[in-house]
C-alpha positions in Angstrom: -29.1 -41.3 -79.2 -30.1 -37.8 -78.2 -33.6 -36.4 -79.1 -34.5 -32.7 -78.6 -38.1 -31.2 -78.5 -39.0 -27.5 -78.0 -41.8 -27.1 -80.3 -45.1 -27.2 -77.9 -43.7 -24.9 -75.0 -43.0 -22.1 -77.9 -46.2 -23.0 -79.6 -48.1 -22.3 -76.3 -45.8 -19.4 -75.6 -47.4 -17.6 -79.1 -50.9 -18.5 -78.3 -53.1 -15.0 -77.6 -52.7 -14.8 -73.6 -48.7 -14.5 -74.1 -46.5 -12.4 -75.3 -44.7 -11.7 -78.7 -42.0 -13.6 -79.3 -38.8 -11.9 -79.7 -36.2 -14.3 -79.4 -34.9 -13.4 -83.1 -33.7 -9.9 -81.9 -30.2 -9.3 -81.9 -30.4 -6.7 -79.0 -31.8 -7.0 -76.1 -34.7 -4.2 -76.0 -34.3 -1.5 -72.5 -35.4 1.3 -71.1 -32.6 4.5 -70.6 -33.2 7.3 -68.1 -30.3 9.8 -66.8 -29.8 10.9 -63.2 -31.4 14.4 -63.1 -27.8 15.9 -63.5 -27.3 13.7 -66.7 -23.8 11.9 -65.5 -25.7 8.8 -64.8 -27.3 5.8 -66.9 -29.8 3.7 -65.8 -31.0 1.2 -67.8 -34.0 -0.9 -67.1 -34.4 -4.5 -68.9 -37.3 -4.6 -71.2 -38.8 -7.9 -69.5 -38.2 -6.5 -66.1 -41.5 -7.1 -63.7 -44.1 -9.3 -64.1 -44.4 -12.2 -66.5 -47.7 -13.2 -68.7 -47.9 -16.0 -66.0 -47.8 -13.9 -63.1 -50.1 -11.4 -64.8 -53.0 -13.8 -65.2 -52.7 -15.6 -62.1 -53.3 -11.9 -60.6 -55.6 -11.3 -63.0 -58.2 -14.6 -62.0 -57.5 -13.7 -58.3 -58.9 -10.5 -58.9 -61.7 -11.2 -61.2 -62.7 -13.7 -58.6 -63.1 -11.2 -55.4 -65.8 -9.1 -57.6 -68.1 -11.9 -56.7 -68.6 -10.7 -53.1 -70.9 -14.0 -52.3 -67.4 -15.4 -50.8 -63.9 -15.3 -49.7 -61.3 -15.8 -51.8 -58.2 -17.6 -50.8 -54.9 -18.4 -52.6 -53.1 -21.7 -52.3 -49.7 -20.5 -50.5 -49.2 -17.1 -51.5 -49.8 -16.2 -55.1 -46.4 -14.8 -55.8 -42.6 -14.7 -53.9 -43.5 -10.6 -53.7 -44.9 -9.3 -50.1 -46.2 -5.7 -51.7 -48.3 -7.9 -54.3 -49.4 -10.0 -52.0 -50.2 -7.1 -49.4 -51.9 -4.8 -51.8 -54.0 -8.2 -52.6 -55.5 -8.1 -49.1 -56.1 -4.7 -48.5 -57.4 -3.8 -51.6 -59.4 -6.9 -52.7 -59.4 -9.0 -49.5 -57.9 -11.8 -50.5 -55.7 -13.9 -48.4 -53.7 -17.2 -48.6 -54.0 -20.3 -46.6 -51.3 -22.8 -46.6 -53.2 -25.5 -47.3 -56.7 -25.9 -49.0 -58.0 -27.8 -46.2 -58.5 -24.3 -43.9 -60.5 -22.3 -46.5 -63.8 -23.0 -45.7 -66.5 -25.1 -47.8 -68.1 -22.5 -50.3 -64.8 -20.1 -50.2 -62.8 -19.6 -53.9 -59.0 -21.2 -53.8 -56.9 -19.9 -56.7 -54.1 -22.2 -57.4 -50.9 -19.8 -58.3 -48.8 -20.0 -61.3 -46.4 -22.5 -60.0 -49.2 -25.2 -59.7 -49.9 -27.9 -57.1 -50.1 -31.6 -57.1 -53.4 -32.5 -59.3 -54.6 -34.4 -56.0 -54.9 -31.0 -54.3 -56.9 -29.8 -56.8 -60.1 -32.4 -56.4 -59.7 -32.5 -53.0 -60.2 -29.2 -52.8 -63.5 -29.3 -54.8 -64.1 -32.4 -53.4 -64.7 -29.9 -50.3 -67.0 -27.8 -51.6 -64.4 -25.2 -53.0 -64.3 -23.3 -56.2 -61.0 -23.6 -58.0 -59.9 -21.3 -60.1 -56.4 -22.8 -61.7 -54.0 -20.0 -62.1 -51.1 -22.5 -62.9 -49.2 -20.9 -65.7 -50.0 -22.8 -68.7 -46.4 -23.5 -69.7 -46.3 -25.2 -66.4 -49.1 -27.2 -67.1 -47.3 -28.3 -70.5 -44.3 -29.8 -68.3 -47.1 -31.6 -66.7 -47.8 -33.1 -69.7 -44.9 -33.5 -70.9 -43.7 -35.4 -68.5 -46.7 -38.1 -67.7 -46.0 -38.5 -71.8 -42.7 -39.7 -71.0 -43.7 -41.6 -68.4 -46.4 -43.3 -70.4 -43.7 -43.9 -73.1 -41.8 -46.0 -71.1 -39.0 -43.3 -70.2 -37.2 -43.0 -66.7 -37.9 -39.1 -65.8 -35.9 -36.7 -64.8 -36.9 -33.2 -64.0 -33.8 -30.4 -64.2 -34.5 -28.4 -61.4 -34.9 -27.1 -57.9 -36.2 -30.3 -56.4 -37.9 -27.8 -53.3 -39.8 -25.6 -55.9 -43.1 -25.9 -55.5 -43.3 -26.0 -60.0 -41.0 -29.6 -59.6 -43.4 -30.9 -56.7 -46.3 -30.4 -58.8 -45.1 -32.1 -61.6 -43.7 -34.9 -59.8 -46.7 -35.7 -58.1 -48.3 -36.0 -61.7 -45.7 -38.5 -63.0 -46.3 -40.5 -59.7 -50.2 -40.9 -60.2 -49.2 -41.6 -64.2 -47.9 -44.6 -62.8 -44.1 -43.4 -63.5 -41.4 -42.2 -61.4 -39.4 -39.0 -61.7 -36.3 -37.6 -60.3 -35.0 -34.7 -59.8 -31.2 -33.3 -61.0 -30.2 -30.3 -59.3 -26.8 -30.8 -60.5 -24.0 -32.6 -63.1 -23.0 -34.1 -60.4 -26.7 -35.7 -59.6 -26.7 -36.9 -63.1 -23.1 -38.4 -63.0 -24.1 -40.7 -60.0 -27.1 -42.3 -61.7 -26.5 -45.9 -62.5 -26.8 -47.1 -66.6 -30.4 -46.4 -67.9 -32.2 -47.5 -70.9 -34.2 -44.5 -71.7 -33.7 -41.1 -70.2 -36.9 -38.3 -70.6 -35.9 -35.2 -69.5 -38.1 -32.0 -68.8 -36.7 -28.6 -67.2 -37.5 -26.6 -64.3 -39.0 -23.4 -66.5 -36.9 -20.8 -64.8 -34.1 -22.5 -64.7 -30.5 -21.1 -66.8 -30.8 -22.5 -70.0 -26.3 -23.3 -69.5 -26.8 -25.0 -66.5 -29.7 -26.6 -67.8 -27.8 -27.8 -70.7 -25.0 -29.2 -68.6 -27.1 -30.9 -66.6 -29.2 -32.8 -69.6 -25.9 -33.7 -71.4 -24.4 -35.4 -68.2 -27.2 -38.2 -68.9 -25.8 -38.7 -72.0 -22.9 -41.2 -71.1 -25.6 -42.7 -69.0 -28.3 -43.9 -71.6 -28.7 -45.4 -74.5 -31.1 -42.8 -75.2 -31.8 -39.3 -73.9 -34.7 -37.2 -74.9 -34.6 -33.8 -73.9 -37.8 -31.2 -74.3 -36.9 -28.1 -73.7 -39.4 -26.8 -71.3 -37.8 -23.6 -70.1 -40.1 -20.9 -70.7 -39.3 -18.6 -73.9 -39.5 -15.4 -71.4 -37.2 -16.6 -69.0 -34.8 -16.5 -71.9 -35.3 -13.6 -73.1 -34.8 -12.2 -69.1 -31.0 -14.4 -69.5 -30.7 -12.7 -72.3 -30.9 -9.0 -70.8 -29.3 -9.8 -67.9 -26.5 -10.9 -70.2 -26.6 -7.7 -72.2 -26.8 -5.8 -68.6 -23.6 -7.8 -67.7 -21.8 -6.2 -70.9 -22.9 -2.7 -70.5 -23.4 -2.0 -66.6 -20.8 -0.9 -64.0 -23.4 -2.1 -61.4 -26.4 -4.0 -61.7 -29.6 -4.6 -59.3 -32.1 -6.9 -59.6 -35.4 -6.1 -58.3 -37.0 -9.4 -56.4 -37.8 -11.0 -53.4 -35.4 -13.6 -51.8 -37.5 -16.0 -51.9 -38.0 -15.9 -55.6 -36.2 -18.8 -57.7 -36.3 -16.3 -61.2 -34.6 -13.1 -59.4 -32.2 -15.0 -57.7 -31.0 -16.5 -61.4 -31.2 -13.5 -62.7 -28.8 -12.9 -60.2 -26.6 -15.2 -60.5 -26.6 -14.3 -64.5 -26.0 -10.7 -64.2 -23.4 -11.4 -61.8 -21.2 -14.1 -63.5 -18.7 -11.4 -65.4 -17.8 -10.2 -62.2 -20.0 -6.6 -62.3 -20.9 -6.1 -59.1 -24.9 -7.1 -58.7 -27.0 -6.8 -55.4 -30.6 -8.3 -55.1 -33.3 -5.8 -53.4 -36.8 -5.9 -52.8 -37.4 -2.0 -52.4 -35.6 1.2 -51.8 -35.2 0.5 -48.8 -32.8 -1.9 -49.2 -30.3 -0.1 -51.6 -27.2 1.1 -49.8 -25.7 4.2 -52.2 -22.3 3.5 -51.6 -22.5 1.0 -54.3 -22.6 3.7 -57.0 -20.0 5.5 -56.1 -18.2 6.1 -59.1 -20.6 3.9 -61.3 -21.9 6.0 -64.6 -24.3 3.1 -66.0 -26.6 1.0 -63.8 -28.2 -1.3 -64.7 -31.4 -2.8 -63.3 -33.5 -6.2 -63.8 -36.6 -7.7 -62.1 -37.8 -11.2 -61.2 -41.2 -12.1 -62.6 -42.6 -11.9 -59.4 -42.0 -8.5 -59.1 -44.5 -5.0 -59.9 -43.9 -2.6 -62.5 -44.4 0.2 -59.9 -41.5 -0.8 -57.5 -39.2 -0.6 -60.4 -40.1 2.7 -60.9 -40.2 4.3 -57.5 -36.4 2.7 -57.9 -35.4 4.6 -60.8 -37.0 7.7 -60.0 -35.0 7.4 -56.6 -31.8 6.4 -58.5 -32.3 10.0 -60.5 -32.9 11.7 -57.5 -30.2 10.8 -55.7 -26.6 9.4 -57.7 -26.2 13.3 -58.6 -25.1 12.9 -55.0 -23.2 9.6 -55.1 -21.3 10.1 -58.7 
């Protein structure tokens, strides 16, 4: 027997600090500008740039250094994006350390919006630091989630990147639930498990929701019962969902993110399944323009990770300058 459940991630998802829901639209909402000679497209995704998640995690960090009483440290750096992180220091003075044990006793530790193991988090203020939990809240619900399953007698399994710091956190909650979670990267993980009784399944929240899919329903043959809750996050859909519409429409796509970021390189690999060709850049600096030659509509998505105002010192150089490489 297969059970689905996607109710509390979307219930969370429409509570005040996120965003509208807009799932039911039947096109994907953009943003069109011309090159300045008019013979050139560009059209920005609606969801490109910063998530709700990212937002507040910023948001605390910054709230935080007003209070000038003490330093303010991140757990790892608070998002895959070197500018953000950058402008964070020089303008706000706040800096990450790799692990909570080097901030020093009195010091504020935001945890970013992937999360950390819950053990980090008292031992930090079992140190004498002030934590300010920046963990997306969506995140958190995988948490929970997955210590239900647990608790519910369920062998867990998390679809995901088993490396991402969002699947260590939430293993390390299962574990200290008293369960045991694994991680599927892969049908071909879920292929080589051996016969289970119960399988609880929770997803990586960035993940793509077909790959997801496939993975899940390889544990079917496996189980004599599967329960799946759907924890991708209702934004990262919506960001499939452009990049998919980009796919349709664009003779050449870019997607605005760090390489280090999980989202942008999906986003990636979505805008880049029909074959258009798609290239990943973190700035200007990286964009060669002999890929437009020829092109008339480019199209262009960000990672969540990524600022607003890179995206648009892109397309104000894309205006600029494909009158020259049309």
């Amino acid at each position: 027997m297969t059970k689905t459940d996607d109710g509390p991630a979307r219930a969370q998802a429409t509570s005040k600090a996120a965003p509208r829901n807009r799932s039911t639209r039947e096109v994907p909402i953009s943003e069109v500008f011309h090159s300045a000679d008019g013979s050139v497209v560009i059209e920005v995704a609606e969801s490109a740039g910063y998530c709700w998640g990212v937002e507040r995690a910023i948001d605390l960090a910054v709230e935080a250094s007003a209070d000038d009483s003490r330093p303010v440290f991140t757990h790892g750096e608070l998002i895959h994006n070197s500018y953000t992180v950058g402008k964070l220091a020089q303008e706000h003075g706040i800096t990450h350390v790799d692990d909570h044990t080097a901030a020093p006793e009195g010091s504020a530790l935001v945890i970013r919006a992937h999360g950390v193991p819950p053990a980090v988090k008292r031992e930090a203020k079992d140190a004498g630091l002030q934590v300010i939990d920046g963990t997306c809240p969506l995140v958190d619900i995988i948490h929970r989630k997955a210590v239900g399953l647990a608790k519910e007698g369920y062998d867990v399994f998390i679809v995901g990147q088993a490396e991402h710091p969002e699947i260590i956190g939430i293993m390390a909650s299962v574990a200290e639930a008293g369960g045991n979670a694994r991680v599927l990267e892969s049908v071909a993980d879920a292929e080589a498990l051996p016969p289970l009784k119960k399988a609880g399944v929770v997803i990586q929240s960035t993940l793509i929701a077909k790959k997801a899919g496939l993975i899940a329903a390889a544990l079917v043959p496996k189980s004599r019962e599967v329960k799946v809750v759907n924890t991708i996050c209702h934004v990262t859909t919506e960001r499939q969902e452009e990049a998919d519409h980009l796919a349709e429409t664009a003779d050449v796509i870019l997607v605005v993110g760090s390489q280090h970021s999980s989202n942008s390189r999906k986003l990636k690999e979505v805008c880049g399944a029909g074959g258009v060709p798609t290239y990943q850049v973190e700035g200007v600096e990286d964009i060669d323009l002999g890929w437009f030659a020829g092109k008339k509509h480019v199209g262009i998505h960000a990672g969540a990770s990524t600022p607003r105002e890179i995206i648009q010192v892109i397309v104000a150089h894309l205006r600029e300058r494909l009158v020259q490489a049309a």
